[in-house]
VOFI-829872 format. One line per field, with one value per residue (C-alpha): residue in one letter; chain; x, y, z. Coordinates in nm, 2 decimals. Layout:
BEGIN
resn: (A; ...)
chain: (A; ...)
x: (X; ...)
y: (Y; ...)
z: (Z; ...)
***
This chain:
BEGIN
resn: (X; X; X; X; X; X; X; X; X; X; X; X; X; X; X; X; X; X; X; X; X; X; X; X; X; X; X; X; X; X; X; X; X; X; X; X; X; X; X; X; X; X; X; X; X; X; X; X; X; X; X; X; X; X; X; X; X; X; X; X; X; X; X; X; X; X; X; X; X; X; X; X; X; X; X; X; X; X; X; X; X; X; X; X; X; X; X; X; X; X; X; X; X; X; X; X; X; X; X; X; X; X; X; X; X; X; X; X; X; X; X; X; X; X; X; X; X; X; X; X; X; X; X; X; X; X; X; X; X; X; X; X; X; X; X; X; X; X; X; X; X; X; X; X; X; X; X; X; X; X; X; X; X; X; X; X; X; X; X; X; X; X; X; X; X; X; X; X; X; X; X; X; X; X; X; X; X; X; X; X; X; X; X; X; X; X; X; X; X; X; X; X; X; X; X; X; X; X; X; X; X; X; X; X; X; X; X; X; X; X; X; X; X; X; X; X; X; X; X; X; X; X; X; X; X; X; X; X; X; X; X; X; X; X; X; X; X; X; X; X; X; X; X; X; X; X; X; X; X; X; X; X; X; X; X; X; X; X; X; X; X; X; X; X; X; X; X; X; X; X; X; X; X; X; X; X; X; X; X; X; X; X; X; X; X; X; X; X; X; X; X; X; X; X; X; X; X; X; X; X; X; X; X; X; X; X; X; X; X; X; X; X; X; X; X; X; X; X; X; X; X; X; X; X; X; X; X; X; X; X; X; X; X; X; X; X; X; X; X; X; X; X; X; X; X; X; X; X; X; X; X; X; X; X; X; X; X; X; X; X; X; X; X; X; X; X; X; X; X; X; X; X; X; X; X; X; X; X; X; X; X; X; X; X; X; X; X; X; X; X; X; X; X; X; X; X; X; X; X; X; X; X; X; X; X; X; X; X; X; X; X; X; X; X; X; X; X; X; X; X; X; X; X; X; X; X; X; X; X; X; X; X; X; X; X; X; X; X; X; X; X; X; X; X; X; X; X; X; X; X; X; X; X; X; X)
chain: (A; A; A; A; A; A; A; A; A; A; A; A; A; A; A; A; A; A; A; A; A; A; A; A; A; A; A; A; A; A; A; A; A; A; A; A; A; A; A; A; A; A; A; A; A; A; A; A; A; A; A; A; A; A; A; A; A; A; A; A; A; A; A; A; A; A; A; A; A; A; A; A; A; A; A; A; A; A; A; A; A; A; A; A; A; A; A; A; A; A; A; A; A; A; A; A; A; A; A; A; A; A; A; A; A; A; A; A; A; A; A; A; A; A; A; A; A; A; A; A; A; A; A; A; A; A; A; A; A; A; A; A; A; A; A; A; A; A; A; A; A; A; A; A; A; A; A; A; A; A; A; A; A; A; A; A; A; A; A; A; A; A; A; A; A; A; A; A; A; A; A; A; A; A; A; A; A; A; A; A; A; A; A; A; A; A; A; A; A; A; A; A; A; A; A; A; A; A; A; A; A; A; A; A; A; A; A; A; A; A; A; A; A; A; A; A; A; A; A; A; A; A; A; A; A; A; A; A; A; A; A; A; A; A; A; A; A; A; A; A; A; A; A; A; A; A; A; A; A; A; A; A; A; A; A; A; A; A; A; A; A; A; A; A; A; A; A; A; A; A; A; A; A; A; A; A; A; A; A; A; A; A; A; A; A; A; A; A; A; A; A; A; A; A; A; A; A; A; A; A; A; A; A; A; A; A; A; A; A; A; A; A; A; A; A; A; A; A; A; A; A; A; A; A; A; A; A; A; A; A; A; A; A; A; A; A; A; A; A; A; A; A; A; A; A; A; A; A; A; A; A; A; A; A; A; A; A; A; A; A; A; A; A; A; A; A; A; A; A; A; A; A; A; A; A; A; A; A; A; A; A; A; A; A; A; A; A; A; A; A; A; A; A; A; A; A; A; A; A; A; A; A; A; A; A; A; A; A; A; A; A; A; A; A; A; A; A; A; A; A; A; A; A; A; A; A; A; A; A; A; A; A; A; A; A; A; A; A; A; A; A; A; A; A; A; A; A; A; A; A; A; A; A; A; A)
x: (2.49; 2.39; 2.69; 2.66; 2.29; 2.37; 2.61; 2.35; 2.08; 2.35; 2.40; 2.03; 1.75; 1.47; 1.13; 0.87; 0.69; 0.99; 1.13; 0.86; 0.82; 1.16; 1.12; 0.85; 1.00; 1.30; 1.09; 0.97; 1.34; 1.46; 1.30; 1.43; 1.69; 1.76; 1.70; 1.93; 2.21; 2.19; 2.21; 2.52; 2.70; 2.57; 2.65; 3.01; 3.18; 3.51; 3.26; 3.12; 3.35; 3.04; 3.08; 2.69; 2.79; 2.93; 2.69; 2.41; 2.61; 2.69; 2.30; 2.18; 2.39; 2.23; 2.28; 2.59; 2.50; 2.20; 2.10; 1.79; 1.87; 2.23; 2.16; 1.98; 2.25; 2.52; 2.32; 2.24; 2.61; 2.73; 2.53; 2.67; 3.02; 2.98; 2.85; 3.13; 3.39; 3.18; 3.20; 3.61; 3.64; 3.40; 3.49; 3.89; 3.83; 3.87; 3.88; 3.50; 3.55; 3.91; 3.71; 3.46; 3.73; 3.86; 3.53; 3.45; 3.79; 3.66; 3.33; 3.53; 3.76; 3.43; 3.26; 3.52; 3.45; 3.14; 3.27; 3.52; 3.25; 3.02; 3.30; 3.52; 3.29; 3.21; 3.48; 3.46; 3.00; 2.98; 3.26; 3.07; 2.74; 2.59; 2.62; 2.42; 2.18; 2.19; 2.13; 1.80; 1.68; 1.66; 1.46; 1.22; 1.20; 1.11; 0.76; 0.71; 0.39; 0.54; 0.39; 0.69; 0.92; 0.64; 0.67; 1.02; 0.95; 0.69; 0.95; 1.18; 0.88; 0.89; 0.72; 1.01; 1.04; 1.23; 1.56; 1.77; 1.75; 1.78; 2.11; 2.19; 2.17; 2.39; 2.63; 2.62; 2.71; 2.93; 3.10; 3.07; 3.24; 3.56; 3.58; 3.69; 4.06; 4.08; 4.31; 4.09; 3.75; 3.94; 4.03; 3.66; 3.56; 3.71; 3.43; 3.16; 3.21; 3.17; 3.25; 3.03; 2.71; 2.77; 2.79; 2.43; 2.29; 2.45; 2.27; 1.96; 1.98; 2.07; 1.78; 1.56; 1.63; 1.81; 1.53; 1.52; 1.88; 1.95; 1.57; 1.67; 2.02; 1.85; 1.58; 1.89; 2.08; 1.80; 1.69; 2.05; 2.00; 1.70; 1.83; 2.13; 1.93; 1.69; 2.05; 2.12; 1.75; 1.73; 2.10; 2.01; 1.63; 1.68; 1.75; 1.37; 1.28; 1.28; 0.95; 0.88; 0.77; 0.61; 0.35; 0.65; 0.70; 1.06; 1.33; 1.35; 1.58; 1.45; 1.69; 1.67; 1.97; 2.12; 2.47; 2.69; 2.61; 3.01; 3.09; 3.06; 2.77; 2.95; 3.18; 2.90; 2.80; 2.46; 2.34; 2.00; 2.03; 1.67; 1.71; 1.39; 1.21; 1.38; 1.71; 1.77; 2.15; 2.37; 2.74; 2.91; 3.22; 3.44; 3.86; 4.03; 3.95; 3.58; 3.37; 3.24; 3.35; 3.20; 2.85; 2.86; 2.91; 2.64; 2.38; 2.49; 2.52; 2.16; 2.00; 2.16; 2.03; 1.69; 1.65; 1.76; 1.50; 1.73; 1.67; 1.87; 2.08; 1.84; 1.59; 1.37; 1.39; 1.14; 1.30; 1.16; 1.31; 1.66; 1.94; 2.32; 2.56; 2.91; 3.23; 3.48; 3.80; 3.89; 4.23; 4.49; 4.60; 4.98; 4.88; 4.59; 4.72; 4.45; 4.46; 4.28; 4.10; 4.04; 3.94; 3.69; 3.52; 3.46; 3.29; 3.09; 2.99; 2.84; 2.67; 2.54; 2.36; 2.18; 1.98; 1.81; 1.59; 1.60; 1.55; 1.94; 2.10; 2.45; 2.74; 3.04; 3.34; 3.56; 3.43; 3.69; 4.01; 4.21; 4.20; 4.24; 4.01; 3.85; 3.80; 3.65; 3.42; 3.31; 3.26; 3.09; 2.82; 2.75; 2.74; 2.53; 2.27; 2.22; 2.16; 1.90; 1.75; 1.68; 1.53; 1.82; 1.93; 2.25; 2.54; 2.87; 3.13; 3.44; 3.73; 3.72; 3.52; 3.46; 3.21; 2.97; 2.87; 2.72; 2.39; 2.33; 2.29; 2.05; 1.92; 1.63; 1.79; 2.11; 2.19; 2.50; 2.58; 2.98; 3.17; 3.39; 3.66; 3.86; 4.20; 4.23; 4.60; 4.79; 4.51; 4.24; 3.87; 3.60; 3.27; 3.17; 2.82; 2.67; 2.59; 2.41; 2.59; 2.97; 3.26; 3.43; 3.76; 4.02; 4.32; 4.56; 4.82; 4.80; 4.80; 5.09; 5.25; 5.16; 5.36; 5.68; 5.65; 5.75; 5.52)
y: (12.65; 12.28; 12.14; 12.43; 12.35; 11.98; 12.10; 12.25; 11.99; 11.72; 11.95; 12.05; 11.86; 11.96; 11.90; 11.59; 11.79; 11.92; 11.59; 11.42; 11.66; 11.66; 11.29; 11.29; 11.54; 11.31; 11.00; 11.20; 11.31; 10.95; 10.84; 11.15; 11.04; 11.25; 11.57; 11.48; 11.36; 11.72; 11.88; 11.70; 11.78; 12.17; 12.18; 12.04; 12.24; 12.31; 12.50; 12.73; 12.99; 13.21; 13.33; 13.29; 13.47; 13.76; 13.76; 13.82; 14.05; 14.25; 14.24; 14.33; 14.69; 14.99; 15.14; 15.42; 15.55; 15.71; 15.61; 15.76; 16.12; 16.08; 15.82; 16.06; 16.33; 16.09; 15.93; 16.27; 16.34; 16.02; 16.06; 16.47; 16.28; 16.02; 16.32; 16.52; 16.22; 16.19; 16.49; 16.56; 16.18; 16.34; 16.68; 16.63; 16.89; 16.68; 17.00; 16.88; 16.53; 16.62; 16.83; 16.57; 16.29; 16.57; 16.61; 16.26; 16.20; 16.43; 16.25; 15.95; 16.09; 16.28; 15.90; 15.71; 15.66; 15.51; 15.29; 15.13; 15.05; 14.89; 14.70; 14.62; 14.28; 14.23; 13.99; 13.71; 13.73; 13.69; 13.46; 13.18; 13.28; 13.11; 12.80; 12.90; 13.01; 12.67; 12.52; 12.72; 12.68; 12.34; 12.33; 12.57; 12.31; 12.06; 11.93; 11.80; 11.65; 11.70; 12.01; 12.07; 12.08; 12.30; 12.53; 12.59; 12.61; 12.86; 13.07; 13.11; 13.29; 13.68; 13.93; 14.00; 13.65; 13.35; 13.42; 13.23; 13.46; 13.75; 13.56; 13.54; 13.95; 13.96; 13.73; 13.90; 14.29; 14.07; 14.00; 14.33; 14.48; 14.23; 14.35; 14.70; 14.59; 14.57; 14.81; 14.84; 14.92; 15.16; 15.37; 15.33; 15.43; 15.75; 15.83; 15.66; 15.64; 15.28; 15.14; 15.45; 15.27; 14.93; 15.01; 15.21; 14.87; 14.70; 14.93; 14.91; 14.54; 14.55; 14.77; 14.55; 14.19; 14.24; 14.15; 13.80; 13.71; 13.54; 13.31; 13.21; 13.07; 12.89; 12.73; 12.59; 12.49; 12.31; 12.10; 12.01; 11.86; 11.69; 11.57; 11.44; 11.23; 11.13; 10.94; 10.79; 10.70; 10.58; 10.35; 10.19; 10.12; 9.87; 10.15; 10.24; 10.57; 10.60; 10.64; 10.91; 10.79; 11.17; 11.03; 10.91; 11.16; 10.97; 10.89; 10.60; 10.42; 10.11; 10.02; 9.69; 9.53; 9.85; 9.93; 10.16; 10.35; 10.37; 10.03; 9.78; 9.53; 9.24; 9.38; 9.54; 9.36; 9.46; 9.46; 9.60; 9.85; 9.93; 10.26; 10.35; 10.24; 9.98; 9.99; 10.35; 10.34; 10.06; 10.03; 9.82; 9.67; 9.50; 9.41; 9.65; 9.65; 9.42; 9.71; 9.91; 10.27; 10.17; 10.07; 10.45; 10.58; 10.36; 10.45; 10.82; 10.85; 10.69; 10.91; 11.20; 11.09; 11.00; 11.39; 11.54; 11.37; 11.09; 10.67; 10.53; 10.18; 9.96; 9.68; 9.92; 10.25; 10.40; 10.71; 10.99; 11.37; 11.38; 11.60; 11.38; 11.45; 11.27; 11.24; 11.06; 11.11; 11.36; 11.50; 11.73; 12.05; 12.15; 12.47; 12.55; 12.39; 12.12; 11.78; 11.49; 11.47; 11.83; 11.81; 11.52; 11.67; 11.99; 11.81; 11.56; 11.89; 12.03; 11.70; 11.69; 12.05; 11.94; 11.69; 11.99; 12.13; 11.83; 11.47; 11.38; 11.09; 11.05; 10.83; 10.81; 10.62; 10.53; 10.76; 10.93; 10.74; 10.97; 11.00; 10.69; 10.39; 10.57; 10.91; 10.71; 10.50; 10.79; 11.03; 10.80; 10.74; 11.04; 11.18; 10.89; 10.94; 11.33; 11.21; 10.94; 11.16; 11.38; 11.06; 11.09; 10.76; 10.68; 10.42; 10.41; 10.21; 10.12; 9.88; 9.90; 9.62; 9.82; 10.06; 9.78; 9.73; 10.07; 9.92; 9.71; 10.05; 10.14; 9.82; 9.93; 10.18; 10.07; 9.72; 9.58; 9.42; 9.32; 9.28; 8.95; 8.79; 8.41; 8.34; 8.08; 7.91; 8.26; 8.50; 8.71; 8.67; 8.92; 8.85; 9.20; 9.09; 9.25; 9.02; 9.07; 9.09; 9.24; 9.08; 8.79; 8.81; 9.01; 9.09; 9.32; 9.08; 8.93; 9.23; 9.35; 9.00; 9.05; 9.31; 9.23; 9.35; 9.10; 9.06)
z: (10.43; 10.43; 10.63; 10.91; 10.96; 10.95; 11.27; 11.41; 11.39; 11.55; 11.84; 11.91; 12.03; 11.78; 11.91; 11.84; 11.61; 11.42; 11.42; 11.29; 11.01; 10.91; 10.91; 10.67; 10.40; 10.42; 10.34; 10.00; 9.92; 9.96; 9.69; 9.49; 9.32; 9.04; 9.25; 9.55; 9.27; 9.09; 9.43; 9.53; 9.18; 9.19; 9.54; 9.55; 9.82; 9.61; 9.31; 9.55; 9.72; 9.81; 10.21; 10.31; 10.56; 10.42; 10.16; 10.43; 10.60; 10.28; 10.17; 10.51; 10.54; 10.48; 10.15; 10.14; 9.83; 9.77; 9.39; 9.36; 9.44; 9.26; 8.95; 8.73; 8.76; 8.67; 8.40; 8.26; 8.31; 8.14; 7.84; 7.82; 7.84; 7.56; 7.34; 7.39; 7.35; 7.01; 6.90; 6.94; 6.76; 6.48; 6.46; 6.58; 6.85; 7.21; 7.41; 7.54; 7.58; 7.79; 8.03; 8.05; 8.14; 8.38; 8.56; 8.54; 8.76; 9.02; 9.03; 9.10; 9.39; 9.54; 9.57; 9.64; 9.98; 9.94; 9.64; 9.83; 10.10; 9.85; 9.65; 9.96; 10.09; 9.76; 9.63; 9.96; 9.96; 9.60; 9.42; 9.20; 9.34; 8.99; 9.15; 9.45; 9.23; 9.01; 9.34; 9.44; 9.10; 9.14; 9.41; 9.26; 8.97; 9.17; 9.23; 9.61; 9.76; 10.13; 10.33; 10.48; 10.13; 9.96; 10.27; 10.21; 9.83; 9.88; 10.07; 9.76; 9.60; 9.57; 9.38; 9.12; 9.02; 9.12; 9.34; 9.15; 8.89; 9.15; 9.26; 8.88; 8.81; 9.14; 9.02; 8.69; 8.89; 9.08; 8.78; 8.59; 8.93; 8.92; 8.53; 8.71; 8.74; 8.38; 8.23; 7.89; 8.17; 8.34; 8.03; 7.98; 8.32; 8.25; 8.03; 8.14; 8.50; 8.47; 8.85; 8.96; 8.76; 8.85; 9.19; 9.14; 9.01; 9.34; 9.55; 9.39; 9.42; 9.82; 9.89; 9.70; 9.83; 10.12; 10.35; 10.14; 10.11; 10.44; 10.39; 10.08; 10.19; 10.49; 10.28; 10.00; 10.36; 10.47; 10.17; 10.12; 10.46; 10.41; 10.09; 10.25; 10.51; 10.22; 10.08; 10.39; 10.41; 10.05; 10.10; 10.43; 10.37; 10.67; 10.92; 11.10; 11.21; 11.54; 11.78; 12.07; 12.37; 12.46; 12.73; 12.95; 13.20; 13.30; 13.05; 12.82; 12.55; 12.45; 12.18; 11.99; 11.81; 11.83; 11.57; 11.49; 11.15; 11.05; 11.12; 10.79; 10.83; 10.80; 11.14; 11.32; 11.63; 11.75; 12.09; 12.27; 12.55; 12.77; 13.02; 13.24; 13.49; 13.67; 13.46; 13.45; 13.47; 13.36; 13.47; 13.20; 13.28; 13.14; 13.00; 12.76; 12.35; 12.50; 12.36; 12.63; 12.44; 12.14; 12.32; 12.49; 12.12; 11.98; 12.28; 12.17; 11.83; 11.77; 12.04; 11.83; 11.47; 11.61; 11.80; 11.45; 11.24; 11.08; 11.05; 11.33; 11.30; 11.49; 11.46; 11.67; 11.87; 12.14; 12.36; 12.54; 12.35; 12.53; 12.53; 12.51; 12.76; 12.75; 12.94; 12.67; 12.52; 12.78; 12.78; 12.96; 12.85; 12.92; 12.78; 13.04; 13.28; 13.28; 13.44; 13.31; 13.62; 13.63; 13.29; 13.32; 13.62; 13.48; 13.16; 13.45; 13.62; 13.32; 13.23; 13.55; 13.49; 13.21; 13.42; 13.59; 13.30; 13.05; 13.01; 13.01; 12.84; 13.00; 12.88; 13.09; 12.99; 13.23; 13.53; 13.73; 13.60; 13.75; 14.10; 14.37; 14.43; 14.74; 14.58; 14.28; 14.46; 14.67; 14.36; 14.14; 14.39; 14.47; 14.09; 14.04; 14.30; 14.20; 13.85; 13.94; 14.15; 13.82; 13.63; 13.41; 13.19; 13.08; 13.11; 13.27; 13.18; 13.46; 13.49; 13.87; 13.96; 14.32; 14.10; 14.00; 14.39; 14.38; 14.22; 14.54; 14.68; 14.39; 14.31; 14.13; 13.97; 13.83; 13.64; 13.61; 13.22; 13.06; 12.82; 12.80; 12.62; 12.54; 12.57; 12.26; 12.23; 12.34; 12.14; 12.31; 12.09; 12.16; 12.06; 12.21; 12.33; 12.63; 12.87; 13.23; 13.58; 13.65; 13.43; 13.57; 13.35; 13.28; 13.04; 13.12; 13.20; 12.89; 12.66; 12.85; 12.78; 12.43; 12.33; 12.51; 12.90; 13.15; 13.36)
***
């Protein structure tokens, strides 16, 4: 539950509100050690086998056997049963308890239909469900001072009790259900009708807490989030949250000292990055292996953490809400019959129609490699025009030098900053600092050299 919300909240744009909250609960979990440490060792991914999905989905249908009109006949039937198999093992006569056993196996073939239906989703919604509820009983446990934490504690509550033991008794019928295959409890089912009853219980379960299984799952996925942020939080207590500019009615990213979160410290190279106003767009150019996809992913990645609620990698952060749109890594497909230019324009096109209802952030890497220097210079402007023309903010990043003269024609708008590098005694050095204007140098040549071309 937690990793497919964490999903979710990396490829949604949660409001200011929302994020804000989320930022405060994950302030209190950070300094919750003990509770985020038992979630992580409850929660370990390989323990539970539990299908949430199923497991809503097999709450959530309607019942197929109807245990209050049928469960007092059958238990009034089971106990006539067990009297008669006592009375043949006391009396030596097993006449009654053989017509029993033959009326009990008619019972089972008229309801065996609706058993298979009950028992059929059973095994995939409800394998190691005790861990699950381990899980939620730990959060009912704990004690939080956060509004937002005692919310989604609050939610656990229902009128039978906690829901980790409701999880429990459904682990436990879960269990008594798989203990049908036994050959000892199938001997026995003949007398008591013993699948017949535990599927009763499972029903009257179902009816009873259906309506609560799928909140219950959401709240333990949620916390797990939060908890998981709180560690991140609580490991990199350099890393600021970040702050909304909601007043602005345009775009802005004002990022200072700006990193990459998976990059070690001691390699991370920081740089600041300012979009808005009068530096809306920048085109970053620049020689190969100088940085300028890695900038595009830092620009991006932070944008992301900081709309879900997480610390960001940064001295400092101020952006309006945005929504990330990105044109990298694009490849062909054989299969479809996709170029790479076909496939990069399609993603540009729908980058492009974000920019109509939302504050877009756009990162393009290496716009329209795959056409001719006309078509690219032609293309880029205009996809650049229709963007700024929708206050959108973002960064381009080129080898063609040509592209960098389009911000003459939107001087106010777009800002030209590079990457460069030094040819020391045969080696190229990168200090992979951003630096204003278009790039002066360039090493193709000599990485082409470097590995054996002549050239």
């Amino acid at each position: 539950m937690g990793k497919e919300l964490l999903a979710q909240w990396l490829l949604t744009q949660a409001s200011v509100e929302a994020i804000r909250e989320r930022q405060r609960a994950v302030r209190e979990l950070a300094d919750k050690i003990d509770f985020r440490e038992d979630l992580a060792v409850i929660g370990k991914s390989d323990h539970i086998q539990a299908d949430p999905h199923k497991l809503v989905a097999w709450a959530s249908q309607k019942p197929v056997l109807d245990y209050r009109r049928w469960w007092p006949w059958i238990a009034a039937w089971t106990l006539i049963a067990t009297g008669a198999v006592v009375y043949g093992i006391v009396v030596r006569e097993f006449a009654p308890a053989a017509l029993a056993v033959l009326f009990n196996m008619v019972i089972g073939y008229a309801f065996r239909r609706p058993l298979q239906l009950v028992f059929g989703e059973l095994d995939s919604a409800c394998r190691n469900l005790e861990d699950i509820a381990a899980i939620v009983k730990r959060i009912e446990a704990e004690s939080f001072q956060n509004s937002r934490m005692q919310a989604l504690q609050q939610q656990l509550m229902t009128e039978d009790g906690p829901p980790s033991k409701v999880l429990a008794q459904l682990d436990r019928l879960y269990d008594l259900a798989e203990s049908r295959a036994n050959m000892f409890v199938q001997v026995f089912n003949l007398v008591f009708l013993y699948g017949l009853h535990v599927a009763f219980a499972l029903e009257r379960w179902r009816t009873r807490y259906s309506k609560n299984v799928e909140e219950w799952l959401q709240v333990a996925g949620e916390v797990e989030v939060l908890a998981s942020i709180g560690a991140y939080t609580f490991e990199h207590p350099e890393d600021p949250f970040p702050e909304f500019a909601v007043e602005d009615q345009r775009g802005c990213y004002e990022g200072e000292s700006l990193g990459h979160p998976l990059l070690p410290a001691d390699k991370c190279v920081r740089n600041s990055v300012t979009l808005g106003g009068e530096s809306q767009m920048m085109m970053v150019s620049g020689s190969n292996m100088s940085g300028k996809s890695t900038l595009l992913r830092v620009v991006g990645i932070n944008a992301v953490l900081a709309m879900m609620g997480a610390p960001v990698r940064a001295r400092r952060l101020l952006l309006t809400p945005v929504v990330v749109g990105a044109s990298m890594r694009i490849s062909d497909s054989l299969r479809k019959g996709v170029s790479h230019f076909y496939a990069e324009i399609s993603r540009i096109r729908d980058v492009v129609a974000l920019a109509g209802g939302k504050r877009l952030l756009f990162l393009f890497d290496e716009i329209l490699q795959g056409t001719n220097s006309h078509d690219r210079r032609a293309g880029t402007e205009g996809i650049l025009k229709t963007l700024l023309e929708h206050d959108a903010i973002g960064l381009v990043t080129t080898h063609d030098l040509a592209l960098t003269s389009i911000a003459e024609i939107f001087p106010e708008k777009i800002r030209n900053v590079h990457f460069q590098e030094k040819l020391e005694t045969g080696k190229l050095l990168f200090d992979y600092q951003l630096r204003e204007g278009v790039v002066t140098t360039s090493n193709g040549v000599e990485l082409m050299r470097s590995v054996g071309l002549d050239v």
